[in-house]
C-alpha positions in Angstrom: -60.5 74.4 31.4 -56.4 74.3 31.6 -55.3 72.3 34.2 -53.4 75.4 35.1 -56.5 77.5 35.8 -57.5 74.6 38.7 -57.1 76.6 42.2 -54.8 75.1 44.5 -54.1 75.7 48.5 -50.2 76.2 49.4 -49.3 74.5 52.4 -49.6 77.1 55.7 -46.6 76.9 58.6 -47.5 77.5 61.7 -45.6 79.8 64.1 -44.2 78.1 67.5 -46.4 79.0 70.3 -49.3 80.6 68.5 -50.8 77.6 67.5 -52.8 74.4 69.1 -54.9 72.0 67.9 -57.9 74.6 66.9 -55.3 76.6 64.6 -54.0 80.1 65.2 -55.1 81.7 68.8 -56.5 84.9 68.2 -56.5 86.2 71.5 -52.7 86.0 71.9 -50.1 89.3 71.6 -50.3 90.6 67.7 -47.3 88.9 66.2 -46.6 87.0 62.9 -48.2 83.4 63.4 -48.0 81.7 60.0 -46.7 81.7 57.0 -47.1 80.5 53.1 -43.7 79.7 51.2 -43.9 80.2 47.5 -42.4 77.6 45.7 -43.1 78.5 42.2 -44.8 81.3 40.3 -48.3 81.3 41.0 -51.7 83.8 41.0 -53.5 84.6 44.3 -57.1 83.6 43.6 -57.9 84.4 47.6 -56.8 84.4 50.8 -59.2 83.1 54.0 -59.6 81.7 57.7 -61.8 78.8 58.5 -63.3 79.8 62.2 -62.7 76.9 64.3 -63.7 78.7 67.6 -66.1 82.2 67.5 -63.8 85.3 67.4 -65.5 87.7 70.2 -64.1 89.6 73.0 -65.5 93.1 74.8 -63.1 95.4 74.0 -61.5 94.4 70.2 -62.3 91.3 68.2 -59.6 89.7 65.7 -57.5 91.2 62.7 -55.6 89.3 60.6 -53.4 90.5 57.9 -51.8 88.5 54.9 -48.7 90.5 53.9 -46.3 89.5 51.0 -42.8 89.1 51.8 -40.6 90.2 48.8 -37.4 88.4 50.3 -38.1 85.3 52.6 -37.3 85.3 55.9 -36.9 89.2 55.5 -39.4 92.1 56.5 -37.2 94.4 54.2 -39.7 96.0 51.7 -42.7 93.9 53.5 -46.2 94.8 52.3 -49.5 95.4 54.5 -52.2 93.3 54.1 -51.5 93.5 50.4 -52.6 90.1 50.0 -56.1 90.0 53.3 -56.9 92.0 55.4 -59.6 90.2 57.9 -61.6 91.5 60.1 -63.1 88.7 62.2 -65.6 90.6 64.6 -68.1 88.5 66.2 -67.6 85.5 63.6 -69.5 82.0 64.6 -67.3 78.9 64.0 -67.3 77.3 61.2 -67.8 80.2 58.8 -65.0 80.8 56.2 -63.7 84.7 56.5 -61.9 85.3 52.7 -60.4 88.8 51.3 -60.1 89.2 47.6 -58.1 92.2 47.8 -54.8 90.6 46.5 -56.4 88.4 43.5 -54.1 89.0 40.2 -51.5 89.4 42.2 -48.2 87.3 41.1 -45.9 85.3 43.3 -42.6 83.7 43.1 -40.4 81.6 44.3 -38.4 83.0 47.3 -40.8 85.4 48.2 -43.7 84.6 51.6 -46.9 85.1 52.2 -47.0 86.0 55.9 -50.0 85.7 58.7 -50.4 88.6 61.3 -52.4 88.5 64.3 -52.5 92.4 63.6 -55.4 92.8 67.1 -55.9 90.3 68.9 -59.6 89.7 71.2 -59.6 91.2 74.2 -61.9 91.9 76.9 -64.7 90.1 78.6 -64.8 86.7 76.2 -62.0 87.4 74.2 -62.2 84.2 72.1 -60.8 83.2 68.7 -58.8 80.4 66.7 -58.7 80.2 62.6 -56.8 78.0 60.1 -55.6 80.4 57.1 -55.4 79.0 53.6 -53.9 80.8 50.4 -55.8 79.6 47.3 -53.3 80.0 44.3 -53.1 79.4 40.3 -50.0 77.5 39.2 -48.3 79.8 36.1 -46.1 77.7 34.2 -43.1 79.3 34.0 -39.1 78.5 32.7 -37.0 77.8 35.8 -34.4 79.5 34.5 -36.4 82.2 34.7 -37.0 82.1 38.1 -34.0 84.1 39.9 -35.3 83.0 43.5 -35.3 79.0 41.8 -31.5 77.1 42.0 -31.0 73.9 41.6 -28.5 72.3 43.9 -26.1 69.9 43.2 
């Protein structure tokens, strides 16, 4: 085994005011509440949630989307759930919710990897936190060949 075909987990950012101790509160307005910067050319392996409180509510249960960002920072040709699409339901804590739906697909520098509460829980027990993770493969690659890679001065 390459040490290039070891998985890694990118570093998540959490957004301000969606977050608290237990992660990401799912019963809280849909709205982007994380994200993954790319920092170098890499494989999506998966993309997941670790349950820290049960999702549940009467009326919906959590959604969470991973969308790929072409352009950081910008929603201009932004995907939809291109890299997860989770449905949490009626999921116990502690269980790991994962979507393989974006495996194979390359990243690269400049681009995100963005977290949407897409439905929140609502209703009578509307409950719900996570903590996403990105599981990625490093792909060794030329900087100079990276047009979203400068080096400063």
């Amino acid at each position: 085994m390459s040490e290039y075909d070891v998985p890694i987990s990118l570093p998540v950012k959490y957004d301000i005011d969606y977050d608290d101790t237990a992660g990401i509160d799912c019963d809280q307005s849909p709205a982007d509440v994380a994200s993954f910067v790319i920092p170098h050319k890499c494989e999506v392996v998966e993309a997941g949630a670790l349950v820290t409180e049960a999702c549940a509510g009467a009326t919906t249960t959590p959604v969470v989307d991973f969308d790929l960002r072409p352009t950081g920072g910008s929603d201009t040709g932004r995907g939809a759930a291109d890299i997860a699409h989770l449905v949490l339901a009626t999921t116990a804590q502690g269980k790991v919710m994962y979507d393989l739906v974006g495996q194979g697909t390359i990243l690269y520098p400049g681009q995100e990897v963005v977290v949407q509460l897409l439905t929140q829980a609502t209703g009578t027990g509307a409950a719900g936190h996570i903590k996403p993770y990105l599981t990625v493969k490093y792909i060794p690659e030329i900087r100079a060949n990276l047009t979203g890679l400068t080096l400063t001065a």
